[in-house]
GUMI-202868 format. One record per residue (C-alpha): residue in one letter; x, y, z. Coordinates in steps of 0.02 Angstrom, whole numbers, plus 32768, in hexadecimal, padded with zeros to 4 digits. Layout:
AXYZ ...
//
This chain:
XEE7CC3DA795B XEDECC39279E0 XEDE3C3E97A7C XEDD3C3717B08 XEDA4C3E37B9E XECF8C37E7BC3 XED57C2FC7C00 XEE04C3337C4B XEDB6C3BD7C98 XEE00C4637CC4 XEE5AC4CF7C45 XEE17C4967B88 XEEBDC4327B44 XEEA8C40C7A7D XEF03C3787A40 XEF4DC36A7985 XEEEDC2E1792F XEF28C287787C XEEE1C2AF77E9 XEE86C2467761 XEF47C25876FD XEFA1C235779B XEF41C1A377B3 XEF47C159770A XF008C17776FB XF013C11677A2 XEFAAC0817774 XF01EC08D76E0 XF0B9C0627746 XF108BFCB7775 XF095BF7377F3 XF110BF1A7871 XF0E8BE4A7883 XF0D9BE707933 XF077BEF779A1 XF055BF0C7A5B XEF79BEE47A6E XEF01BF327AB7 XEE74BED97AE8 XEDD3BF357AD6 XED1EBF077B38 XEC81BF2E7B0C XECADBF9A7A6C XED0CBF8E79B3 XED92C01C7978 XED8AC05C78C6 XEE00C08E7863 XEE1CC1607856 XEDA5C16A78EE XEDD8C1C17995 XED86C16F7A30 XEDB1C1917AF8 XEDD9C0D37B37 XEDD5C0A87BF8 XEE61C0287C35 XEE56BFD87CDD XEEB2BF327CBD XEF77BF457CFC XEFCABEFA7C43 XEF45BF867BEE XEF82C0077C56 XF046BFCE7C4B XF035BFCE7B6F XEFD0C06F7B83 XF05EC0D77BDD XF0D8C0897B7A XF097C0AB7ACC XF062C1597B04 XF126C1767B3B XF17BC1247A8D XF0F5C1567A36 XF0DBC09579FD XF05CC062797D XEFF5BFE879E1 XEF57BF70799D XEEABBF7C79E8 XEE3ABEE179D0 XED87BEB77A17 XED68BE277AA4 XECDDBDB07A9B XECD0BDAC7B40 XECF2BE027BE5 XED90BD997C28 XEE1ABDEA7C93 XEE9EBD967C31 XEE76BD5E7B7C XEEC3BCDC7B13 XEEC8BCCE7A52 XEE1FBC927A65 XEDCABD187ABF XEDF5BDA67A30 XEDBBBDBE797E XEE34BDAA7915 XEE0FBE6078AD XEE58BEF77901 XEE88BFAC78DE XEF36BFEF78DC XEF2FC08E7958 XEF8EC11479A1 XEF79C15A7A4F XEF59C21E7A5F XEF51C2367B19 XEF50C1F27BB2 XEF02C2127C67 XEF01C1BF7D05 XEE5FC1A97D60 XEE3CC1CB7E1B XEE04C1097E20 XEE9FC0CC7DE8 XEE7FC0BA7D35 XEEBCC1017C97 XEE5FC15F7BFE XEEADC16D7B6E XEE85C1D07AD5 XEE97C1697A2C XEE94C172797E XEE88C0D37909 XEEF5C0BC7869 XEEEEC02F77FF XEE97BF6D7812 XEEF2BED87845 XEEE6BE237850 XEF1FBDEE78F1 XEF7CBD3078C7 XEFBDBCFC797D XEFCFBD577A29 XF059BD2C7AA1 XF024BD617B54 XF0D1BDA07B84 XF0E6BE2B7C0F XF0D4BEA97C26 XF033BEA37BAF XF004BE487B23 XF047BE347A71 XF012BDE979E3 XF03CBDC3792A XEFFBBE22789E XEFDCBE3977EE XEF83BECC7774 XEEDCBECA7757 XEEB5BF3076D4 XEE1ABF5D7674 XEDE7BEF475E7 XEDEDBF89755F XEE59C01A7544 XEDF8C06774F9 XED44C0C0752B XEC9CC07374D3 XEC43C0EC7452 XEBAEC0E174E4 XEC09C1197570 XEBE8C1D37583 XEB29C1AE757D XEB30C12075F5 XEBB8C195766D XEB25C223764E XEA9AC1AA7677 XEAF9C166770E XEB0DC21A7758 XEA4CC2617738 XEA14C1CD7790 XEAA5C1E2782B XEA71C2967838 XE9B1C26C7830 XE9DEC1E878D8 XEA3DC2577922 XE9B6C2CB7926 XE92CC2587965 XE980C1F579D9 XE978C2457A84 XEA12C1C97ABD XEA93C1EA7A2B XEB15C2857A4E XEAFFC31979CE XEBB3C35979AD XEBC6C2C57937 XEB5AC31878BE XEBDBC38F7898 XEC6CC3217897 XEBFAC2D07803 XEBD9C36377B7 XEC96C385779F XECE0C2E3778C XED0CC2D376C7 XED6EC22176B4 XECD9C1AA7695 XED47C10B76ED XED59C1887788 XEC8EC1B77794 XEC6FC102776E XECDDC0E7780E XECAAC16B787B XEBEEC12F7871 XEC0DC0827878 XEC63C098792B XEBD5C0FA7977 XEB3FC074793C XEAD1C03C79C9 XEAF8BF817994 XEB33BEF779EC XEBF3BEBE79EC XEBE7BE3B7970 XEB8EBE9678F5 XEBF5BF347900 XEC94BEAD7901 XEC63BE7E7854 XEC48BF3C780B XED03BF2F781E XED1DBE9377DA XECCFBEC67745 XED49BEE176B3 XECEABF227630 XECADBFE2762A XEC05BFBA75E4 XEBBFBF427646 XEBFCBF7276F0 XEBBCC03076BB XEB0FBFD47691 XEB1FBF6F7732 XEB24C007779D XEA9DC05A7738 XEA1CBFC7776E XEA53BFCA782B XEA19C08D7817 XE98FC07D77CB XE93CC0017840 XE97FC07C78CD XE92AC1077873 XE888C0B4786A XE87CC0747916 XE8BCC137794E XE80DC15B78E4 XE7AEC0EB7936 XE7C9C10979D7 XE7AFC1BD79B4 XE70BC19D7975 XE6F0C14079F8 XE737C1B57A80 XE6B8C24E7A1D XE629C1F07A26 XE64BC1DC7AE3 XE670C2717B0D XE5D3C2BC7A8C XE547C2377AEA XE5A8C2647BAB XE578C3257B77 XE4B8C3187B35 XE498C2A47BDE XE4D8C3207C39 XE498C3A57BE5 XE3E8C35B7BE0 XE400C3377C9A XE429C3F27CAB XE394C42D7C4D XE30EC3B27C9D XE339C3E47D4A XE31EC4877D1D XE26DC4647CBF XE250C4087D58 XE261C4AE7DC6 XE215C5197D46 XE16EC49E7D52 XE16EC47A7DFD XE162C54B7E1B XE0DEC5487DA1 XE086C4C07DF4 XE0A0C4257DCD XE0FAC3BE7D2A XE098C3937C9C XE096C2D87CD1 XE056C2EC7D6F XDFD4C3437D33 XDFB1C2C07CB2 XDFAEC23D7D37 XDF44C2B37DAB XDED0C2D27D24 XDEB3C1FC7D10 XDE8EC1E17DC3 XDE12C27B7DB5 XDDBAC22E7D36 XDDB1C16F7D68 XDD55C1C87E0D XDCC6C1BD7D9E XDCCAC11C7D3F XDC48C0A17D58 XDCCCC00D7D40 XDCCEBF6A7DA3 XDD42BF337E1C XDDA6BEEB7DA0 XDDC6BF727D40 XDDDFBFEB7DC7 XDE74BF857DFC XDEC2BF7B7D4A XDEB7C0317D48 XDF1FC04D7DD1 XDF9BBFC57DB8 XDFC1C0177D0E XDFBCC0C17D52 XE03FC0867DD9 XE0B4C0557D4B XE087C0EF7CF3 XE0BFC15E7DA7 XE173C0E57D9E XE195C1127CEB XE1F7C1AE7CCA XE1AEC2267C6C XE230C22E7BD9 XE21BC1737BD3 XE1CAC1347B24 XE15BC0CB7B8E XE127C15C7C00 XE0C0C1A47B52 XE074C0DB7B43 XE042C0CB7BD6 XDFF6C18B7BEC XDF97C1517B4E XDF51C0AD7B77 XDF11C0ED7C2A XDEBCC17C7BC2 XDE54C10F7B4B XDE31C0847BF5 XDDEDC12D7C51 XDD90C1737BC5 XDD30C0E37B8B XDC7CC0F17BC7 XDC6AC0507C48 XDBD0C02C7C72 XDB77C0D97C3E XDAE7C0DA7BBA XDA74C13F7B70 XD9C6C13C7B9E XD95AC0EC7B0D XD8A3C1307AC1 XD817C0C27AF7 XD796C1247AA4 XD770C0917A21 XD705C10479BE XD782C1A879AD XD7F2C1217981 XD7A7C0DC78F5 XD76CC18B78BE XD82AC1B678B3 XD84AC106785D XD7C4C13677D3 XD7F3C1E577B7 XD8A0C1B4779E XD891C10E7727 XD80BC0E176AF XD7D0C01976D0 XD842BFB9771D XD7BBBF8E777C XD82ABEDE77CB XD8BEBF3B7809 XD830BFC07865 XD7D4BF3C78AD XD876BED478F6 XD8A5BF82794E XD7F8BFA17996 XD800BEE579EF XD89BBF0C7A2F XD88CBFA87A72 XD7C7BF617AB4 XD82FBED27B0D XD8BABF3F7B5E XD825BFC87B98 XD7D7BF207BF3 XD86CBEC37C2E XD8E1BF637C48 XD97BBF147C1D XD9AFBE917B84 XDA29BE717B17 XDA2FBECD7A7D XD9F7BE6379E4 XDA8ABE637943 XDA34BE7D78A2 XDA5EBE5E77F2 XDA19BEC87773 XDA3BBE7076BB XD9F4BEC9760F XDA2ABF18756F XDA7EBFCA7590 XDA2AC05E758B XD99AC01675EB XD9CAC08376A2 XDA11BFF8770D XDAABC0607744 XDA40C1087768 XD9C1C08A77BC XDA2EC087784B XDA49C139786D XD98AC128786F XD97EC0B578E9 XD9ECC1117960 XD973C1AE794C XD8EDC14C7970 XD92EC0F47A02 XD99FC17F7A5B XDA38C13B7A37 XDAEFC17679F8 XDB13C1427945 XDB9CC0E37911 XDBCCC0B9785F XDC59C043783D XDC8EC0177794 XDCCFBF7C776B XDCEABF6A76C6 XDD99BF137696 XDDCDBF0C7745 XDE59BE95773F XDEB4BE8B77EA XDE77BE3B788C XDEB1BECE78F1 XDE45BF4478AF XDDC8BEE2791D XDE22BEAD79A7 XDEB2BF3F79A5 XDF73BF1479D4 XDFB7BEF47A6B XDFE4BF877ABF XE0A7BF4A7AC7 XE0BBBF767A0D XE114C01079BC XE069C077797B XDFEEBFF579E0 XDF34C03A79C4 XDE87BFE979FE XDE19BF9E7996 XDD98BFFE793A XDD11BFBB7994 XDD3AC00B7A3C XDD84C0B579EA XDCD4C0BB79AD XDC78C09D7A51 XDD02C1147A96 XDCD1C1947A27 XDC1BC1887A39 XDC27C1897AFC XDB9DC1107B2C XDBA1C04B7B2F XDB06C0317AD0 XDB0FC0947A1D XDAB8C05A798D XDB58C015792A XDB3ABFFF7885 XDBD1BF7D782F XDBC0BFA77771 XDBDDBF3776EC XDBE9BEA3774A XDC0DBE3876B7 XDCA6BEAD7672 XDD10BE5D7707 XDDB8BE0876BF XDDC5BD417717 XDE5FBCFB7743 XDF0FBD587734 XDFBABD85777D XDF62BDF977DA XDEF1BD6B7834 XDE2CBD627800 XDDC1BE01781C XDD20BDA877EA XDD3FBD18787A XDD77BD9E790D XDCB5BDD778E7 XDC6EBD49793B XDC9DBD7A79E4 XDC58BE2D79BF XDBBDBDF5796E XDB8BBD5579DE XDB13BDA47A8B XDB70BD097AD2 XDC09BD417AB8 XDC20BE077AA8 XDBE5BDFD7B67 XDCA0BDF97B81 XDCE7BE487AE6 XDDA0BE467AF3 XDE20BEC57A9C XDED7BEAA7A7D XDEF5BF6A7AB6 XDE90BF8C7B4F XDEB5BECB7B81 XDE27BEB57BE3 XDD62BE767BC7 XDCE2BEF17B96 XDC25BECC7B89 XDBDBBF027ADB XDB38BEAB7B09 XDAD1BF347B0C XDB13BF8F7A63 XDA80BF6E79DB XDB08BF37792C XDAB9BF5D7878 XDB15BF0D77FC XDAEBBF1C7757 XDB12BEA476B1 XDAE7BEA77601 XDB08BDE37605 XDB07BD5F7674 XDB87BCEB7611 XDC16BD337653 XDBFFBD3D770E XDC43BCB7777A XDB9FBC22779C XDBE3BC49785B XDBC0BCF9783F XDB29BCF877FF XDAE0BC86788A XDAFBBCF678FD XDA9DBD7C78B9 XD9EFBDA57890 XD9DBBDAF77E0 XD952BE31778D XD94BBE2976C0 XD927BEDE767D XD8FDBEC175CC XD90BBF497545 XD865BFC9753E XD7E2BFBE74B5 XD7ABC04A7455 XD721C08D74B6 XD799C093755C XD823C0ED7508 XD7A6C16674BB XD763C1937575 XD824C18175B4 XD862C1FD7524 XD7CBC26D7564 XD7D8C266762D XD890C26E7628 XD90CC27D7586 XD8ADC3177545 XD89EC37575F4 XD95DC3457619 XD9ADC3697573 XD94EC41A757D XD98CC437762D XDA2CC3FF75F2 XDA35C492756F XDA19C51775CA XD94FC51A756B XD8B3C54175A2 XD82DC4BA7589 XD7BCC556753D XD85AC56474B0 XD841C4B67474 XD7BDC436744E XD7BFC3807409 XD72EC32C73EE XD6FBC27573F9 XD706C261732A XD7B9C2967339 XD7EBC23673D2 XD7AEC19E737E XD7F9C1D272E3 XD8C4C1D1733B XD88BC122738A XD859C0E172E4 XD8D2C1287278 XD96FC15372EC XD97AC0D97357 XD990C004737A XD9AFBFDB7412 XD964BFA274A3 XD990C032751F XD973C0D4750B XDA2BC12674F3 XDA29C14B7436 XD978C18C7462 XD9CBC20274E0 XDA4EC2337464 XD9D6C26073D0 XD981C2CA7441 XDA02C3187480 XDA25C34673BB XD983C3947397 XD99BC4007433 XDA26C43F740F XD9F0C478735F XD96BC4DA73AE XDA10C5327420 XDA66C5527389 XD9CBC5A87348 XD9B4C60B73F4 XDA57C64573EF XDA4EC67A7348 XD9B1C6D9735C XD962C67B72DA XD8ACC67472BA XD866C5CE72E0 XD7DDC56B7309 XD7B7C52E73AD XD79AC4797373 XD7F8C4197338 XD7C8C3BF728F XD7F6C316722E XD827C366718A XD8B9C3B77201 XD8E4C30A7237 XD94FC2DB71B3 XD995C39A71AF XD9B9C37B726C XD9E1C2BC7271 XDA23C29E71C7 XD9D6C1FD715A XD983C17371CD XDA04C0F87204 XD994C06D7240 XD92DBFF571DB XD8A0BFB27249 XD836BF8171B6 XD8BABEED718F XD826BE5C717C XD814BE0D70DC XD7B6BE75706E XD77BBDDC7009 XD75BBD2C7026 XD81BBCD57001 XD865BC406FC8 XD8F6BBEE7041 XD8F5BCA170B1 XD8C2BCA5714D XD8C3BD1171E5 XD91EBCE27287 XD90DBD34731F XD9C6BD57738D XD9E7BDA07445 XDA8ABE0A7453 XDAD8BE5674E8 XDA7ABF0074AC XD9CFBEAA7498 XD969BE4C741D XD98CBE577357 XD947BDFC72C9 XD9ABBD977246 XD98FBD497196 XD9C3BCA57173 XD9E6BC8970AF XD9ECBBD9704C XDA17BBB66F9E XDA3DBB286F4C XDAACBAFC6EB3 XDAE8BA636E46 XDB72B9F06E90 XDB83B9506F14 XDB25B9836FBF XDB9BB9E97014 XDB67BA73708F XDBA8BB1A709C XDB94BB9B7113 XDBC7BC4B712A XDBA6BCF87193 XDC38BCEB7215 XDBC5BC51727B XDC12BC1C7304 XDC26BB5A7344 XDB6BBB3B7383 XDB16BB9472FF XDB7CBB1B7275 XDB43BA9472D6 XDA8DBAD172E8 XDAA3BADF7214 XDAEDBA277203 XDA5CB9CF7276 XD9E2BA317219 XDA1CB9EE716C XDA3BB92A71BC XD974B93971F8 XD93EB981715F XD9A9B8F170F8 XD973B85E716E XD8B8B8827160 XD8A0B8C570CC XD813B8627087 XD79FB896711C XD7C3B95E70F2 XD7A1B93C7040 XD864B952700A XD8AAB8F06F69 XD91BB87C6FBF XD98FB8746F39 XD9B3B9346F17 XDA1FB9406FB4 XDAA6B8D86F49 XDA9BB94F6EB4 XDA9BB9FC6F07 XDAF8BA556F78 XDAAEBAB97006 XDAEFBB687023 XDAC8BBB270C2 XDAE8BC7D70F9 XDAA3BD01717C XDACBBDA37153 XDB21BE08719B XDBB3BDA97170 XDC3FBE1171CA XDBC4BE02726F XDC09BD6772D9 XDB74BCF8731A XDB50BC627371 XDAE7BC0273DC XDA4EBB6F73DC XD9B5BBE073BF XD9BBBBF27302 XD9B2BB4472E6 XD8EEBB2E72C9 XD920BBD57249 XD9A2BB6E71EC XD948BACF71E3 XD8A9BB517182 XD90EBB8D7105 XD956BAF270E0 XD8A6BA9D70BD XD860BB2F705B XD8F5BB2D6FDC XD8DEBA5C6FC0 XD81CBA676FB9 XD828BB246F4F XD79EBB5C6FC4 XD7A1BC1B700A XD7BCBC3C70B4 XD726BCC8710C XD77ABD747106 XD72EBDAE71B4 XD778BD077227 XD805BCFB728D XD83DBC6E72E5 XD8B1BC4F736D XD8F2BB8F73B2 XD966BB0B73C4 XD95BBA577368 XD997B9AE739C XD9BAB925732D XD921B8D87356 XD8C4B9697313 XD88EB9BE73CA XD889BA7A73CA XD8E8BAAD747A XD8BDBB5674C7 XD94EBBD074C5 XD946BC9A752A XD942BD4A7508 XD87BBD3D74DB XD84BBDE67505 XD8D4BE3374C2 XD8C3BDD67427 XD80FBDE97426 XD837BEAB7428 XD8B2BE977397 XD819BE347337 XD798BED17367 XD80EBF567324 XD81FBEF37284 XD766BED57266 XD757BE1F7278 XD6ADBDE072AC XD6C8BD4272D3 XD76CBCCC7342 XD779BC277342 XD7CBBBE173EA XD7DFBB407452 XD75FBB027494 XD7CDBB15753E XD7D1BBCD7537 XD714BBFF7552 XD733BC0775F6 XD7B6BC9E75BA XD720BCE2754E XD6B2BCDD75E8 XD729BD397655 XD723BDC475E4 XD6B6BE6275F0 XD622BE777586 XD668BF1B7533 XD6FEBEC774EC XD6A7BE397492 XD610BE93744C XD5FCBE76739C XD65DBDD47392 XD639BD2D737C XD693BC9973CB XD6B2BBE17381 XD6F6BB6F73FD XD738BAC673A7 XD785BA2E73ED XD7CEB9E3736D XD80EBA2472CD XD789B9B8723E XD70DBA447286 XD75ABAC97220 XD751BAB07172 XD694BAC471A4 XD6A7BB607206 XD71CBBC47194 XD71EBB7F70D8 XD6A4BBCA706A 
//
């Protein structure tokens, strides 16, 4: 029973409907050839299914009635089209079998009719008699008997994913969900949801086409699932919506209220923010130009919303633009002497670099205003170039500035990033002068030479130009602030160990000042004036707790120590002070002084040999003298010879110009061997074996050639070379001795090794004379042009 009252109205009427045996025993029966049709528009009838049917056209309405009256079995098939009266043509030729329930007449003069379907058929002719339409037909029956083995899962399948619709879909009825829920004959569920698909005519036309169970089950299954998933996807879409309508106007809700809360309190925090910028640019010394970039930014920044990404950029960028000190300086010392005092008490020598900040602060007392000058400070580490600046600033009156640029790699470090980038920063040079607050700091760029060249990142080393060039840095432009600033009056330091890997442009544009490495006399009075007194300081000592007298100091700088600067000095002091604080602490008896036997308790076994001359007179050894980026060192180079056909061999990790240095010595040697008193023919007969230790040391370069070339001759003529000579040069083929560099610090290296006496180019006496007396005492110099002079000079 179905009760019907929804649509009749008034008192509920129920009307009998058949059942899934009734049905099947009908469709059983005796189809007759011939059946009054029913067109039907815009839908398909199922078998088993009850649907109400609205008939307008008169021969509908006529067959209606009278089927309703005989209670006729009458045939229902689909029209392709929407045609008052249809031919053949018009109709599928599929139909359903159907039997009418009940009928009503409607108040506008049409009739609904209530009715269930029964069995397919194939409609063969149609004869458009009156008073309505007839039509020749046969069975059309399904194509099995008998149920597939699959059918209760696909019928179970079918009705999860029905029920699942019916839930989601805000269109689709809900009583059909339990009419599913109760309907047992799989051919009759199959049926009942195949009629109520949202699909279009011709697809639901073939559904009942279909003859076999399987695939017309399966068929229905797709057409639900692709309804189920667009159902889930407009959900999702339809949540999303509804989440993102909420949180605006949620957030709207809360901001208006934060905007009453502030404006009670006095004012949001971004009007204060901007308040606080135009407060503060009041008292900028900035040029026009500057002044009207500030408030054409801060314009933008008053036009951006306050929750706006951008707001934060913007807030930032006017920040740094008002906090950078335009135009304000500090005022500099012009008391030369108290200058220099400072200078002195703070460094040891160094008596260039003092001198080259005296003249310039003499010319700025005179001319009152000058450009800055950019100097280069290149030496051996350890030798105080990088505390030399903070120095200098003392001295002067100036902020101190320390930048270190040791494998910077990326352009923007210099220059920063445009300010339109995610995480955009200015360059480090203006941070710095931000966070010194004055526009003429003494900005020390350390380890000039570390800088990486060329990369992905652009070239650090070339965006230095424009900082270090007084041409240039007038006008210094930054990616981030995006607008010229004048770095003419900042005083740069940099500081190198080497000039070889600095850009030729760069170094032009600075003022270079060699610091060489410190003899032994300067570190003792260094190690006195400053290491001991600092290292004490340092741990928590009194100078009364601790003593170290000149023996020992000279002792450590002996022993302890090879280098040119004066950090492992620093470092072994710093050692024997803190055994003394060990023994304080303990409460240890001690003695005040400290003693050389307690070295080696203190320092462990010497680690350097300075006493590595020749001890005797030698045969194919002889001593070289090197420069290295830590200052001067001596070197041995060793010849031997052995039976065989005149080949040369060399070895001691030498790099390119050093072979070549070895081959043009042994060509010279070969081509005038009669004038150095060499058997002409040995050189077929004897290989030459060349090596400078130490052999896991790489080392290159011209200026052991003269060195090579020695050793060579003294193992063809068997004559010694003099133990206490060094030599240092580079040879042509011709047999000219070329000067080569590093002669102080090589001359140094030569001192702490006890060598008396250097043989150099005759071109670098001019070095020798530029030299203070102190470092060359005790020393004897050989100049030479060519290299027939030495077996003269050197050869016992």
């Amino acid at each position: 029973m179905i009760e019907f009252s929804k649509l009749f109205g008034g008192e509920p009427e129920f009307i009998p409907l058949l059942t899934e045996e009734d049905t099947i025993e009908i469709g059983g029966a005796d189809l007759p050839s011939e059946l009054p049709i029913l067109p039907l528009r815009g839908n398909v009838f199922f078998p088993s299914v009850v649907i109400p049917i609205t008939a307008g056209r008169e021969k509908s309405i006529q067959l209606i009635k009278e089927a309703y009256r005989k209670k006729l079995t009458i045939g229902v098939v689909a029209q392709k089209n929407d045609v008052d009266d249809p031919d053949y043509d018009d109709l599928y030729k599929v139909g359903t079998a159907a039997r009418i329930l009940k009928t009503l007449n409607m108040p506008d003069g049409t009739t609904m009719v209530i009715m269930q379907g029964i069995e397919r058929f194939k409609l063969d002719s149609l004869n458009k008699s009156e008073p309505y339409w007839k039509g020749g037909v046969t069975l059309y029956p399904d194509g099995a008997k008998d149920l597939p083995r699959n059918a209760q899962a696909l019928v179970a399948a079918m009705k999860d994913i029905y029920l699942k619709l019916l839930k989601m879909s805000p269109n689709l009825p809900t009583d059909p969900s339990f009419a599913i829920q109760n309907i047992e004959n799989p051919y009759f569920l199959l049926n009942y949801v195949a009629s109520h698909l949202e699909v279009n005519l011709a697809e639901k036309q073939k559904l009942l086409e279909i003859n076999d169970f399987t695939r017309r089950t399966t068929k229905v299954l797709s057409i639900l699932s692709k309804e189920l998933q667009m159902q889930e996807v407009k959900l999702q879409i339809q949540q999303k919506v509804s989440t993102d309508l909420d949180k605006q106007q949620r957030d709207y809700f809360l901001t208006q209220q934060l905007k009453t809360i502030q404006e009670e309190l006095g004012g949001s925090p971004s009007d204060q923010a901007i308040q606080e910028l135009i407060e503060k640019s009041k008292d900028k010394r900035w040029n026009k130009e500057v002044d009207e970039l500030f408030h054409k930014e801060l314009v933008r920044l008053e036009r951006t919303h306050s929750q706006s990404p951008d707001f934060s950029v913007q807030l930032n960028y006017l920040n740094f633009l008002v906090e950078l000190p335009w135009n304000e300086y500090t005022n500099d010392n012009f008391d030369l002497n108290k200058a220099r005092k400072i200078l002195d008490a703070d460094h040891y020598g160094l008596d260039k670099v003092k001198e080259r900040i005296i003249e310039y602060l003499a010319v700025l007392k005179l001319k009152g205003d000058m450009k800055s000058p950019i100097l280069c400070l290149v030496g051996p580490p350890g030798v105080g170039k990088t505390s030399l600046g903070k120095s200098i600033a003392k001295a002067i009156g100036r902020q101190y500035i320390r930048m270190a640029l040791g494998g910077l790699n990326d352009e923007s470090e210099i220059r920063g990033h445009r300010k339109t980038y995610i995480g955009a920063m200015p360059g480090r040079i203006l941070k710095s002068i931000n966070k010194a607050k004055s526009s003429n700091p003494v900005f020390v760029l350390d380890e000039i030479d570390k800088v990486n060249g060329m990369s992905i990142n652009g070239d650090p080393s070339a965006a230095m130009l424009e900082v270090l060039d007084p041409e240039q840095n007038t006008a210094f432009h930054d990616n981030y602030l995006d607008i010229d600033y004048d770095l003419s009056r900042v005083m740069f330091l940099a500081t190198a160990n080497t000039l070889n890997t600095v850009q030729p442009a760069l170094i032009d544009r600075m003022e270079v000042i060699y610091i060489p490495g410190y003899i032994h006399e300067e570190k003792m009075q260094i190690a006195k004036k400053h290491l001991i007194p600092k290292q004490i300081t340092d741990h928590g000592m009194k100078k009364t707790q601790i003593s170290i007298s000149d023996s020992v100091i000279s002792k450590v700088i002996n022993d302890y120590t090879r280098e040119s600067g004066v950090r492992q000095l620093e470092k072994m002091i710093a050692k024997i002070v803190r055994f003394r604080a060990v023994q304080l602490a303990k409460d240890e008896k001690y003695d005040k002084a400290i003693k050389i036997d307690e070295l080696q308790k203190i320092l462990g076994l010497p680690i350097a040999e300075h006493d590595m001359h020749l001890e005797h007179d030698t045969v194919g050894v002889v001593t070289g003298l090197a420069w290295t980026a830590v200052g001067g060192e001596i070197l041995f180079v060793e010849a031997s010879t052995s039976k065989g056909k005149g080949t040369l061999t060399m070895t001691g990790s030498l790099g390119d110009v050093m072979k070549e240095s070895a081959t043009l010595a042994y060509e010279y040697l070969k081509a005038h061997a009669e004038i150095l008193n060499v058997d002409p023919n040995i050189f077929d007969n004897v290989n030459l074996h060349i090596h400078v230790p130490e052999g896991a040391t790489p080392k290159d370069g011209p200026s052991a050639g003269i060195t090579m070339f020695t050793a060579m001759l003294s193992i063809f003529t068997n004559r010694k070379v003099k133990s206490k000579i060094a030599m240092t040069g580079e040879i042509t083929l011709r047999g000219k001795v070329l000067p080569v560099g590093g002669i102080r610090e090589k001359i140094l290296a030569a001192k702490r090794s006890k060598i008396t006496d250097i043989i150099l180019s005759e071109q670098n006496r001019k070095d020798i004379a530029d030299i203070k007396e102190e470092y060359i005492e005790g020393l004897s110099f050989h100049f030479i042009k060519e290299m027939k002079e030495i077996p003269e000079l050197i050869l016992v």
